[in-house]
C-alpha positions as CSV (number, residue, x, y, z in Angstrom):
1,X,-27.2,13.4,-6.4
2,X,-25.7,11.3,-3.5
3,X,-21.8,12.5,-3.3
4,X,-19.2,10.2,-1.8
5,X,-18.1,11.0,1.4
6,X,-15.6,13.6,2.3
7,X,-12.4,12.4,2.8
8,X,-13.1,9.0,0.4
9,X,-12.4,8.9,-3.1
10,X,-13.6,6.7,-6.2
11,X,-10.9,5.3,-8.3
12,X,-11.8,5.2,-11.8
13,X,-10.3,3.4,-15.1
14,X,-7.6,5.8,-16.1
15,X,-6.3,5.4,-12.6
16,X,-6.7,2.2,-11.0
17,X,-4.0,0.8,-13.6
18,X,-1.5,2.2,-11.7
19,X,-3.1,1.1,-8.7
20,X,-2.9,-2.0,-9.8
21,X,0.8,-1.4,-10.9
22,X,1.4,-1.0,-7.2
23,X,-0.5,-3.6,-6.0
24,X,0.9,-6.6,-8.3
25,X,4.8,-5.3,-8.2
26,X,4.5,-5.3,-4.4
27,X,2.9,-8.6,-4.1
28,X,5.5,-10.0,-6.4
29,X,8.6,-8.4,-4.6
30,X,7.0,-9.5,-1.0
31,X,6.2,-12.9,-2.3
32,X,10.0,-13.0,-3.4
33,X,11.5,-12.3,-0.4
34,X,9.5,-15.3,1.3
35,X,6.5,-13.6,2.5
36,X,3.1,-14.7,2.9
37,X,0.0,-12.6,1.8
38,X,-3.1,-12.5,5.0
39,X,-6.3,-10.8,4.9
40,X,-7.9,-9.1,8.1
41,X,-10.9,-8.1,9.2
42,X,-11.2,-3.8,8.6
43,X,-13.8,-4.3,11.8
44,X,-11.7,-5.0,15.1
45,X,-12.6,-4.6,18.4
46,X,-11.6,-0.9,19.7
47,X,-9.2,-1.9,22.9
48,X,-7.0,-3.5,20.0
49,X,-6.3,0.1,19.2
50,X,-6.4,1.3,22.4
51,X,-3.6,-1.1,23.6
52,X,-1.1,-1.5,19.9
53,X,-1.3,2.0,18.8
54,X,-1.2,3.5,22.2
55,X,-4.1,5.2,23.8
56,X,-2.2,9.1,23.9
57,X,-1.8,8.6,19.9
58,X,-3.4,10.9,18.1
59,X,-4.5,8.2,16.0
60,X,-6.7,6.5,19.0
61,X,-7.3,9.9,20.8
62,X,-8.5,11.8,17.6
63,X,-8.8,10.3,14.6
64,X,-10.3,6.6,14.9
65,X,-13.6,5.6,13.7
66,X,-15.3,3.7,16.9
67,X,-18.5,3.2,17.9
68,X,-20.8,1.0,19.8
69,X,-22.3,-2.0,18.3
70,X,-25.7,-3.5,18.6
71,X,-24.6,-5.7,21.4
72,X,-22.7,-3.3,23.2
73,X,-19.2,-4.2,22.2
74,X,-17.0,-0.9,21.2
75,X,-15.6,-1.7,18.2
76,X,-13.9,0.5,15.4
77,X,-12.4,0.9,11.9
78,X,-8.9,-0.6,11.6
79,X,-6.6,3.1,11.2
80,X,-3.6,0.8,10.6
81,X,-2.3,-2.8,10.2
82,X,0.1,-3.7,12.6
83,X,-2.0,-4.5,15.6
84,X,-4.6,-6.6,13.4
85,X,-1.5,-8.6,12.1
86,X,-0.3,-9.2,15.8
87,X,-3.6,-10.2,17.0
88,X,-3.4,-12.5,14.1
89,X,-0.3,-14.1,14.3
90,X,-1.3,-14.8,18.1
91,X,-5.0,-16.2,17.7
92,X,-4.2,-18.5,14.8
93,X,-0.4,-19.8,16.6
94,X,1.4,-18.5,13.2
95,X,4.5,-19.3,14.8
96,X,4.1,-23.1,14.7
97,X,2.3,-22.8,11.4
98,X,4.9,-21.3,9.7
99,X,8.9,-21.6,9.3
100,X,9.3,-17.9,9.4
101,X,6.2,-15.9,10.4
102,X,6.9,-13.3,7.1
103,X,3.3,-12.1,6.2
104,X,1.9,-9.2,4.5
105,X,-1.4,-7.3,3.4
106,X,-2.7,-4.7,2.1
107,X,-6.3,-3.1,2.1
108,X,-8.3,0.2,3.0
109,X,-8.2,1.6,6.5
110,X,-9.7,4.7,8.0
111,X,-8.9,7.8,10.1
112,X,-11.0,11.0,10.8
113,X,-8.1,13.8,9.5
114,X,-8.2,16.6,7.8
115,X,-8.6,15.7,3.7
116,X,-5.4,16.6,1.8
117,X,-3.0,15.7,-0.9
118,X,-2.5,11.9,-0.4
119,X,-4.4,12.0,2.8
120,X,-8.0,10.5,2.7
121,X,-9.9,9.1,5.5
122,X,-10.3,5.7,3.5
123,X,-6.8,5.1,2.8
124,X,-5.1,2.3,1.9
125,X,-1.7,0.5,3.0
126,X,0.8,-2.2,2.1
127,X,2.0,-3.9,5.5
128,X,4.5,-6.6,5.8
129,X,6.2,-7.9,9.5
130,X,8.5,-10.4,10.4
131,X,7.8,-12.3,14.4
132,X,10.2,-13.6,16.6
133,X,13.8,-12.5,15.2
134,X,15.9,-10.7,17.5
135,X,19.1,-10.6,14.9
136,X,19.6,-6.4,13.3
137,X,20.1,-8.5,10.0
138,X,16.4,-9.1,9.9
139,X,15.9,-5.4,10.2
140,X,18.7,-4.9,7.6
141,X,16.5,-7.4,5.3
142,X,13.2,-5.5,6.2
143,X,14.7,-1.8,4.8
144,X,15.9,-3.5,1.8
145,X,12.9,-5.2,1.0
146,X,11.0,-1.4,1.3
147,X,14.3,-0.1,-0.5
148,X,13.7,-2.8,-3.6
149,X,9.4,-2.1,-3.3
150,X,10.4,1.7,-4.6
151,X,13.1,1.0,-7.4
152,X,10.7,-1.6,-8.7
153,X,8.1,0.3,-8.7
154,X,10.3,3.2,-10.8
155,X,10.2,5.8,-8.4
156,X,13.4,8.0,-7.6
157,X,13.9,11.1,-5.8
158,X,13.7,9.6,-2.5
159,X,15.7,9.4,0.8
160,X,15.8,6.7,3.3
161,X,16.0,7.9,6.9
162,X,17.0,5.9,9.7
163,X,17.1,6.7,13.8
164,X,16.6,4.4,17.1
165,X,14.3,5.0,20.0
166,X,15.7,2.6,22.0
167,X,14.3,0.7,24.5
168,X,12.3,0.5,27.8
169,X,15.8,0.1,29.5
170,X,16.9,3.5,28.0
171,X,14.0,5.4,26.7
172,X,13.2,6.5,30.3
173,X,16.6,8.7,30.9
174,X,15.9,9.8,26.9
175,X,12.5,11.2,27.6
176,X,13.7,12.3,31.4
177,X,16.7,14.9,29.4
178,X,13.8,15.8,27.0
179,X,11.3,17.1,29.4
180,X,14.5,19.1,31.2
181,X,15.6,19.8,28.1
182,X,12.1,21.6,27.4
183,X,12.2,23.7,30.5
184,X,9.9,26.6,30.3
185,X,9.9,26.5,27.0
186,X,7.4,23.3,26.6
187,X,4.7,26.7,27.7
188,X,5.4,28.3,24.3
189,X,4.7,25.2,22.3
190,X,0.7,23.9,21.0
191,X,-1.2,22.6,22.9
192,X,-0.8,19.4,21.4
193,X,3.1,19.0,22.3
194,X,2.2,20.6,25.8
195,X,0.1,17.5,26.2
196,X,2.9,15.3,24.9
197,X,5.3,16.6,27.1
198,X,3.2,14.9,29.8
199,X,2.0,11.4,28.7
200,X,4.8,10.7,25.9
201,X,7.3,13.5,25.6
202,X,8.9,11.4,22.2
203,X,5.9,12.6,20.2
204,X,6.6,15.8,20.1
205,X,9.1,15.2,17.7
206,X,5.9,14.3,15.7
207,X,4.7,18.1,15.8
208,X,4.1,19.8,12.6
209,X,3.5,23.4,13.8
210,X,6.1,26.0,12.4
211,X,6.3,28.0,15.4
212,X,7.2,24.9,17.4
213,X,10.2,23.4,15.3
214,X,13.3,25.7,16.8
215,X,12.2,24.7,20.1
216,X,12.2,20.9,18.8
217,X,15.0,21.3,16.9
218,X,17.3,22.1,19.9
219,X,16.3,18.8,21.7
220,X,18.4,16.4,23.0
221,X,19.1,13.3,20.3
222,X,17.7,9.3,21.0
223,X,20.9,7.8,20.0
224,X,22.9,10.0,22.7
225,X,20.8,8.0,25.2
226,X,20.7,4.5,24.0
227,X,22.0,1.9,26.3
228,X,24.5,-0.7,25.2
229,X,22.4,-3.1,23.7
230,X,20.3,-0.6,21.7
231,X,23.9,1.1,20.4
232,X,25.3,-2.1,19.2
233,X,22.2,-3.4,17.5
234,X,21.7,0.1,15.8
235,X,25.4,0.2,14.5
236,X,25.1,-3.2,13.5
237,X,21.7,-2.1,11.4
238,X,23.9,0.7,9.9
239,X,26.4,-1.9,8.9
240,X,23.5,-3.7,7.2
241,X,22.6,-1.3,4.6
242,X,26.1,-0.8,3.9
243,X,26.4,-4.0,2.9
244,X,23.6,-4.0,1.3
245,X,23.9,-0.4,-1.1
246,X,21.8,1.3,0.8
247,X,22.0,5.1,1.0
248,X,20.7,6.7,4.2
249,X,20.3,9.8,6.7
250,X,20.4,9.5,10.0
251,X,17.2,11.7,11.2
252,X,16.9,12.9,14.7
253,X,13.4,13.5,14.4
254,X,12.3,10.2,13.4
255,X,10.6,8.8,16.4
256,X,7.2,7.7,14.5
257,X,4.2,8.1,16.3
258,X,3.0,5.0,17.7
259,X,3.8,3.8,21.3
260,X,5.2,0.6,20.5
261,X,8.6,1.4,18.0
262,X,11.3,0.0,19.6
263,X,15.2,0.5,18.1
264,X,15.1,0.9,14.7
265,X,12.9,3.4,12.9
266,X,12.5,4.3,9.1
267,X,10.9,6.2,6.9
268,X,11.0,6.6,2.9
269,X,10.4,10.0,2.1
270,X,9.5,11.6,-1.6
271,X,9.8,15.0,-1.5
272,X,7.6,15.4,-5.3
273,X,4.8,14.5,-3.9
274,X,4.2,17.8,-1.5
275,X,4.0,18.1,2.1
276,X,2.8,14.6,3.4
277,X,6.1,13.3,1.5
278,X,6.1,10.3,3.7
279,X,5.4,7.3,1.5
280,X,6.2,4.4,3.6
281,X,7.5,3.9,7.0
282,X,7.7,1.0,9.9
283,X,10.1,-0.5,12.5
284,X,10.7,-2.8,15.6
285,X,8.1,-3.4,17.8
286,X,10.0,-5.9,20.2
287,X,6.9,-5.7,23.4
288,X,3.9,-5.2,21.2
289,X,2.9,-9.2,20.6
290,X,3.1,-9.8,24.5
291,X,1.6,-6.3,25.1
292,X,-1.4,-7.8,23.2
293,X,-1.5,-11.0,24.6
294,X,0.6,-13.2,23.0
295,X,4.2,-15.1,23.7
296,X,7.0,-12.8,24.0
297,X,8.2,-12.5,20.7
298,X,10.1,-9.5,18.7
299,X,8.5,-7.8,15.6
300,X,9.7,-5.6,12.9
301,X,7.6,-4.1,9.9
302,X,6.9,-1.6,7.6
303,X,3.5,0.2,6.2
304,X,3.4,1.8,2.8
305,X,0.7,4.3,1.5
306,X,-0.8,3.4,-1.7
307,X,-2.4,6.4,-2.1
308,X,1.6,8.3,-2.2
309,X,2.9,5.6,-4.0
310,X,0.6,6.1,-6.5
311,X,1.4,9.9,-6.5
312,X,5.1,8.9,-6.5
313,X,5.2,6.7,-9.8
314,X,6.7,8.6,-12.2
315,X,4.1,10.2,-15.4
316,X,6.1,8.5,-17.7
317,X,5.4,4.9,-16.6
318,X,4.3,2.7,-19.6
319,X,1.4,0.3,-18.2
320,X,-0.2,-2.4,-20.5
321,X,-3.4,-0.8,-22.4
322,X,-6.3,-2.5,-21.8
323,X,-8.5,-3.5,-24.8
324,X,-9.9,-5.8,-26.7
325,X,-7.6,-8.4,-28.8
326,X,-10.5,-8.5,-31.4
327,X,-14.4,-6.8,-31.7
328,X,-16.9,-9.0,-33.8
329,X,-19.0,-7.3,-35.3
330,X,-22.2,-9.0,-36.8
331,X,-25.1,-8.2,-39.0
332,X,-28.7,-9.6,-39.0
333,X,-30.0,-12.5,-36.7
334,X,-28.4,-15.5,-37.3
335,X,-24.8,-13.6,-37.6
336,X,-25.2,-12.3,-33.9
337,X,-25.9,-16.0,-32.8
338,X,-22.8,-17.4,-34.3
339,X,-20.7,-13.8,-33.3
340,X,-22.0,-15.1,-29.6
341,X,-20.8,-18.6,-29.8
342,X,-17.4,-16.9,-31.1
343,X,-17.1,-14.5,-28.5
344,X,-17.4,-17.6,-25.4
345,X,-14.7,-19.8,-27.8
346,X,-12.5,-16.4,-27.4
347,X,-13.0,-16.1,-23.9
348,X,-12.4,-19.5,-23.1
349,X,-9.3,-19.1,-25.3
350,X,-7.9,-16.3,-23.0
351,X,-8.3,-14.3,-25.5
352,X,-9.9,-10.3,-24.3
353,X,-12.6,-9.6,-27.1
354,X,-15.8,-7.5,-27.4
355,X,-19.0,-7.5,-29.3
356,X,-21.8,-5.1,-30.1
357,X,-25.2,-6.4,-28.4
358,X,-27.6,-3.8,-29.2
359,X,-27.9,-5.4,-33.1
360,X,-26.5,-1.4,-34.3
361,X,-25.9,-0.9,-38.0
362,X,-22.2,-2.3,-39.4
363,X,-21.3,1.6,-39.3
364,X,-22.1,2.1,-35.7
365,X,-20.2,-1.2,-34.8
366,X,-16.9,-0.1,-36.4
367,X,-17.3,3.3,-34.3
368,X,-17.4,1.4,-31.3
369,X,-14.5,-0.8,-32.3
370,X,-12.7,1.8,-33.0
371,X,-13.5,3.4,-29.8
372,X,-12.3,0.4,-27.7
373,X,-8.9,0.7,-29.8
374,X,-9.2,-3.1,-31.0
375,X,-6.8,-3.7,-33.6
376,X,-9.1,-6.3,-35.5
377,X,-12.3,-6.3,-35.8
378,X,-14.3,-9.5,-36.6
379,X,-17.2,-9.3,-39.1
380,X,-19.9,-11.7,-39.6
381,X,-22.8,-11.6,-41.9
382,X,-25.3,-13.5,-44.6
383,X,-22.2,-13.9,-47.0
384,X,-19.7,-14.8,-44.4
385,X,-22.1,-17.6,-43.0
386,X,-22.6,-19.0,-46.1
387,X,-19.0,-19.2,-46.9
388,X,-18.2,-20.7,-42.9
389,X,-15.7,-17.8,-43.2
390,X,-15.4,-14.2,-41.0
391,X,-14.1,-11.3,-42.6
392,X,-11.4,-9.6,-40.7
393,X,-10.5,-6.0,-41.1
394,X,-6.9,-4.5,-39.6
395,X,-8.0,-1.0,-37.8
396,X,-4.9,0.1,-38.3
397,X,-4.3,0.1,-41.6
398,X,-8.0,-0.9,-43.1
399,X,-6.8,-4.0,-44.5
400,X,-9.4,-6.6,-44.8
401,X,-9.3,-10.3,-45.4
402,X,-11.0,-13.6,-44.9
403,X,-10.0,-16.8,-42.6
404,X,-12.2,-19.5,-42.0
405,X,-14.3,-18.9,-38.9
406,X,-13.0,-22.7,-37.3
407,X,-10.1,-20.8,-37.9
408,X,-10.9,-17.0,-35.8
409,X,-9.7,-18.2,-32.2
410,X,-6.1,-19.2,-33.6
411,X,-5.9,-16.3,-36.0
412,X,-6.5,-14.1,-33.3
413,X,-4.3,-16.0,-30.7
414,X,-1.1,-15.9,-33.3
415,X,-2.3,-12.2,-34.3
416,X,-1.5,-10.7,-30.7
């Protein structure tokens, strides 16, 4: 037997309903706050990566699939959305194309970690951003719109926190009192966060190592540093979600761990679902569209698991059963020809019905009706084509009648 790859996963029926749960309630609630659904390659060329999520992430450094194609180009596996949706919004001008560039996607991505509890190496995300508005309303508007995705979606137990990086302006003196701050002690930390401390001392606040966190947690705080700017577009952000209903912490920590977060920064957290309890995140990314080649336009955005969503919703969530409206069952030759001629008038009907191909003995069919769950079951024979009738039998309570078979699509349309 060929085994799927470590770190991937099959969904199966039983458990891509509340995938799909996820999927259509977040396509609805984006669609309804303006935004327009886009589709990107997963294949991208690697200095994409490189040059959006920052070369001394971990994510470029450690964890992204790259390789060299046939004709020499590097190219790699998209680990996250945000750069693709840039490189998009610049290549195809979305700025004139659209009143307010508001887009969104969702799909599979890819990075070589460790295999864990809502952590694969095929993952997959919901991403929505918003180009070219400098106002902290917009920001305000982006948070609520994550803030709505969970309550629609059912899930509770869940804390919104909020920080600011700041800027280029300030960010310098920031990371400046965090390296002094560090001192001698920067030695005692991994070597991962010794090697942040050089080529972006914010990411250490990224660093998951128990020994490390009382040194970390003694650091000097982003918003102690921001400049004027950043301080009054951060209190107005606050003022937002206050208007707004909004609960909140302000977190410290939360610097996220891509180079480009500018200001604002947020994170939905779910503590139920075990250690990797983040289930969404995002933030402003005010350099990254020029960084990557495009006008100088603002950005803000958010990304959202859908692997931890789906380990978020709660067990008692109530999703539509799928099954068949109707089963037809049929008996001898000429019934199975006029049970297929049936089915396709169902079908075309809208209506979600099954038959029994294999020409199995009545008996057999009911078994597999009753399998399928299907409340009425359809049966068609010598007698009942003689008549221009089908006999219908209720599963439920083995009630059995007969309706005239010109008559089986709108029975069974006014029976569901």
């Amino acid at each position: 037997m060929i085994a799927a790859i470590r770190g991937t996963q099959d969904i199966l029926p039983g458990t891509i309903e509340r995938w799909q749960f996820v999927e259509a309630t977040a396509c609805r609630v984006f669609e309804q706050y303006g935004y327009a659904e886009i589709r990107t390659p997963i294949i991208e060329r690697e200095e994409l990566f490189a040059k959006g999520t920052g070369e001394t992430t971990d994510i470029v450094q450690k964890e992204m699939y790259a390789f060299t194609d046939k004709d020499g180009e590097r190219i790699a596996l998209r680990p996250e959305a945000t750069p693709s949706l840039v490189r998009a919004f610049v290549e195809h001008s979305l700025e004139q194309a659209m009143a307010v560039p508001k887009i969104y996607t969702l799909g599979p991505m890819f990075r070589r970690e460790r295999p864990q509890k809502g952590r694969y190496r095929q993952f997959h995300q919901l991403d929505v951003e918003v180009f070219g508005v400098k106002d902290p309303s917009v920001d305000g508007e982006v948070i609520d719109l994550a803030w709505t995705l969970i309550r629609e979606l059912g899930i509770t137990g869940v804390e919104l926190a909020v920080n600011s990086v700041g800027c280029p302006v300030c960010r310098p003196s920031f990371a400046a009192a965090l390296v002094a701050a560090l001192g001698e002690d920067v030695q005692t930390l991994c070597g991962d966060c010794q090697r942040r401390a050089v080529a972006n001392p914010l990411r250490i606040f990224d660093c998951k190592v128990p020994a490390d966190q009382r040194v970390i947690d003694a650091l000097p705080h982003t918003i102690d540093y921001l400049c004027d700017e950043c301080r009054t577009h951060f209190e107005a952000v606050r003022r937002y979600l206050d208007v707004f209903g909004i609960p909140y912490t302000l977190s410290h920590r939360l610097v996220r761990g891509l180079d480009y977060y500018t200001r604002t920064t947020f994170e939905v957290l779910a503590g139920q679902i075990g250690a990797q309890n983040a289930v969404l995140g995002g933030g402003r990314y005010d350099g990254l569209v020029k960084q990557l080649g495009g006008p100088d336009r603002v950005g803000i955005g958010f990304a959202a698991g859908v692997e931890r969503l789906v380990l978020a919703l709660p067990d008692t969530l109530a999703l539509p059963e799928k099954r068949p409206a109707v089963f037809i069952a049929a008996i001898g030759e000429p019934a199975r020809e006029a049970a297929l001629t049936l089915l396709r008038d169902l079908r075309r009907a809208g209506v979600n019905a099954q038959v029994e191909y294999e020409g199995r003995s009545l008996k057999s069919q009911m078994k597999r009706a009753d399998r399928l769950k299907a409340p009425l079951v359809f049966i068609l024979g010598e007698d009942e084509l003689a008549r221009g009738e089908v006999s219908v039998r209720r599963m439920a309570t083995s009630s059995q009648e007969s309706v005239p078979l010109s008559g089986a699509v709108e029975f069974v349309k006014t029976s569901q």
